[in-house]
C-alpha positions in Angstrom: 281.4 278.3 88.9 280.4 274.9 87.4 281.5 275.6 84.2 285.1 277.1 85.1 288.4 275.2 85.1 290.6 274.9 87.6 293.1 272.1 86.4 293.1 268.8 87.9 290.4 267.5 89.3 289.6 264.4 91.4 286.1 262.9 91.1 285.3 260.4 94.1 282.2 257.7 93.4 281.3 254.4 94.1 282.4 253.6 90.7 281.4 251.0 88.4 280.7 248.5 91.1 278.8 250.1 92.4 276.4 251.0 89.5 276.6 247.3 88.2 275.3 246.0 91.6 272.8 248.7 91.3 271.7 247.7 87.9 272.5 244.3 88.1 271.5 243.0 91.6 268.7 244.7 92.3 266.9 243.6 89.5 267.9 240.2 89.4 267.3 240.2 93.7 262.9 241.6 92.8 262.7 238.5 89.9 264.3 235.8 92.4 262.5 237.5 95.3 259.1 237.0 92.9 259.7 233.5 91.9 259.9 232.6 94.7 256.4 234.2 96.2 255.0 232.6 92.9 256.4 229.0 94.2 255.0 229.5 97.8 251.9 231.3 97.4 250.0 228.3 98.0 251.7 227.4 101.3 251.2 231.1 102.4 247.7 231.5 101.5 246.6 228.5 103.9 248.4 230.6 106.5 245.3 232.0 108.2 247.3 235.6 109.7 248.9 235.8 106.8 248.5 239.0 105.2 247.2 240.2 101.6 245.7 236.5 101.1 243.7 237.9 98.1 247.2 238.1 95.9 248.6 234.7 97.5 245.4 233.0 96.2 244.9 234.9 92.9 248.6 233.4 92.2 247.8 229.7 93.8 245.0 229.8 91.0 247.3 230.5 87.9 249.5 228.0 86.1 252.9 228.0 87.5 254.7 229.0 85.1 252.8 232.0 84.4 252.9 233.1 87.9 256.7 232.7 88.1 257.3 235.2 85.0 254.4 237.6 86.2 256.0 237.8 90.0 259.6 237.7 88.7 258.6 240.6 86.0 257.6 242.7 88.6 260.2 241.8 90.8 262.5 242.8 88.2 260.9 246.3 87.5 260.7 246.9 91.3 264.3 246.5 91.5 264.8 248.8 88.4 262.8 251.5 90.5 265.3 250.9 93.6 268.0 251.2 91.3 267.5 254.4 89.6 266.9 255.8 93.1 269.9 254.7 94.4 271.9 256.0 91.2 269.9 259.7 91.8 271.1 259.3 95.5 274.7 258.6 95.1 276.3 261.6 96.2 279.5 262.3 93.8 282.1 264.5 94.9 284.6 266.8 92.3 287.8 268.2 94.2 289.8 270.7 92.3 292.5 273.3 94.0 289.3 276.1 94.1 286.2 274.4 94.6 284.6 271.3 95.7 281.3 270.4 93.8 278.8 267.9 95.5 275.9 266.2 93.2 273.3 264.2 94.4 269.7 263.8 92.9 269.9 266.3 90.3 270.7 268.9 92.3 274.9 270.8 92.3 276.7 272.5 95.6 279.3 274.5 95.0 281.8 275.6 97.5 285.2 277.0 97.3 288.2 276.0 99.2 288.8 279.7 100.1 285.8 279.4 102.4 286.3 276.6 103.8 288.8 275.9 107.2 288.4 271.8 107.6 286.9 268.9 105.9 286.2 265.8 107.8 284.2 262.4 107.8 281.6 262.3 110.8 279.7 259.6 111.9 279.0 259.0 107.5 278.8 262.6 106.9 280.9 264.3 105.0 282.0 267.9 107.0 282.9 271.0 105.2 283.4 274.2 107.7 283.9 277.5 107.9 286.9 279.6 109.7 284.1 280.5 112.1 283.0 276.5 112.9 280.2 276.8 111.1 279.0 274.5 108.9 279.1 274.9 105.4 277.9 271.2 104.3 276.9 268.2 106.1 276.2 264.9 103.3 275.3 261.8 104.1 277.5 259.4 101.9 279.2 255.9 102.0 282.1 257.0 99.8 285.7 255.8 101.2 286.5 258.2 104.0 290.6 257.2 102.3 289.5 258.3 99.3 288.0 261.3 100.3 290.9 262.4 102.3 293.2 261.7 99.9 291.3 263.5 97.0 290.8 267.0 99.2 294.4 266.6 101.0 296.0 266.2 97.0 294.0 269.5 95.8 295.4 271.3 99.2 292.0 271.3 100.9 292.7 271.3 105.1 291.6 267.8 105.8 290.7 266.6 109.6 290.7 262.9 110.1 288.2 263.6 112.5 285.7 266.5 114.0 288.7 269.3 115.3 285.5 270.1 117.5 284.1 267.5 118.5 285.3 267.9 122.5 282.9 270.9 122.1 279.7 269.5 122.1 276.7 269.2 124.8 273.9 267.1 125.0 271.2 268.9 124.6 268.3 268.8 127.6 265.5 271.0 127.1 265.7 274.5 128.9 269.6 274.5 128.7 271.0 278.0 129.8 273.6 279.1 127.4 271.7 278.5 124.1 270.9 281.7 121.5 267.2 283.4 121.5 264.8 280.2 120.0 267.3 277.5 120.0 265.8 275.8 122.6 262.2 275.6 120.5 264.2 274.9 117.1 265.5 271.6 119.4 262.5 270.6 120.8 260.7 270.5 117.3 263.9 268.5 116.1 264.0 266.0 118.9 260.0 265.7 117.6 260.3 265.3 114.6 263.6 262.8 114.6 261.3 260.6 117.1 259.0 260.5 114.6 261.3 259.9 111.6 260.4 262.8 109.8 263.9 263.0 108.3 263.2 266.0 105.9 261.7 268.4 108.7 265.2 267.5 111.4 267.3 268.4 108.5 265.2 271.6 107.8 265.7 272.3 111.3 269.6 271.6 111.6 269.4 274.9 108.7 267.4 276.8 111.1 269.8 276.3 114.0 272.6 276.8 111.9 271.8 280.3 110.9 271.4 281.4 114.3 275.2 279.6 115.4 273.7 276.2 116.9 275.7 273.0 114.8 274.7 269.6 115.7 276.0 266.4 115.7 273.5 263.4 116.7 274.2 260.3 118.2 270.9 257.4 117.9 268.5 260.1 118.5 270.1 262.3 121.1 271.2 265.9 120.1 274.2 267.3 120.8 275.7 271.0 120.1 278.0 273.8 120.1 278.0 277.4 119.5 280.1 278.4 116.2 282.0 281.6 115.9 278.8 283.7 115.1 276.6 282.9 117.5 275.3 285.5 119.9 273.9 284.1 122.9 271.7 286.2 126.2 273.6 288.7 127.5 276.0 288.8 124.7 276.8 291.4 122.0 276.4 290.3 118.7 280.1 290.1 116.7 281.1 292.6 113.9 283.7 290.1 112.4 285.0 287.3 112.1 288.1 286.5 113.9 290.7 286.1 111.5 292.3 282.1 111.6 295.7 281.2 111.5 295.9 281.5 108.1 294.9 284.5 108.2 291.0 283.6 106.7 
């Protein structure tokens, strides 16, 4: 599908701004950032809780102006390391009238609009859902919700200026009735591992819950959820469809 034309297309970035303050302030931000170390290493070397005194006095011994290029050389190249990760972690988003292609890191979602019921901006996530509430994509981003909406709503995407469920959710408190089979663990190891700011495993986790009809939605570092349209709960019998929106999806 990444290959195939659908006409126009609208492509929403930070743009070149962004990139140049990328490119262009982070470096110049490590080499100030290291000059200025190189200019007070003396000073923080006679502090006595200071810490890593080793480097502050290796740099009190060298002439000054060779530790001013040395620090402000590495400065430099530490801020070309935060900028090519930044630049990798942009997420870019292509809106045509069939698809929506996100691209972050490397790595290409695809996902059409004929799957998709509602688009929306939550809390810096960008929300793509199902016809059964389900959610389809959840991205981090700090793209202009505007030009988001305005891209999807010109391609005839169904956009949402806000969650159309968000009335829905419930905090979660552990041993709440009402939850599917192993929701209530999935939760528990997320509320774990958010405490402990293992981002990677809660976003595995969110996945998890997902494919058994559990979407979340967090708030600081409280969970809060809903059932979507395919979730079969204790007691419940497990759907043979969908039910059809009205649009007839």
């Amino acid at each position: 599908m990444a290959d195939e034309g659908y006409g126009p297309r609208t492509v929403v970035t930070g743009g070149p701004v962004e990139l140049i303050v990328l490119w262009g302030g982070f470096p110049l931000l490590g080499a100030g950032t290291g000059s200025l170390l190189a200019l007070a290493a003396g000073w923080v070397a006679s502090l006595p809780w200071a810490p890593v005194q080793w480097l502050f006095n290796l740099l009190d011994r060298l002439p000054e102006q060779q530790a001013i290029v040395g620090t402000a050389a590495v400065g430099a190249l530490a801020g070309l390391v935060i900028a090519g990760v930044g630049t990798a972690e942009r997420l870019v988003v292509t809106v045509d009238a069939a698809q929506v292609r996100l691209r972050r890191a490397g790595e290409d979602r695809h996902h059409t609009r004929a799957e998709t019921r509602v688009v929306f901006v939550d809390s810096g996530d960008l929300v793509l859902l199902d016809a059964d509430g389900a959610e389809l994509v959840r991205e981090s981003t700090d793209l202009p919700g505007g030009s988001l909406a305005a891209a999807f709503r010109t391609h005839g995407w169904g956009w949402a200026d806000g969650d159309p469920h968000r009335s829905a959710y419930r905090l979660w408190v552990p041993d709440l009735p009402g939850l599917p089979v192993g929701a209530d663990a999935l939760l528990r190891a997320r509320e774990r591992a958010i405490q402990r700011g293992r981002r990677d495993d809660a976003r595995e986790l969110r996945r998890e819950l997902g494919r058994i009809g559990v979407v979340l939605r967090d708030e600081g570092k409280r969970q809060y959820w809903r059932l979507n349209g395919r979730a079969v709960t204790p007691g419940a019998q497990e759907p043979t469809s969908a039910e059809p929106g009205p649009d007839g999806r």
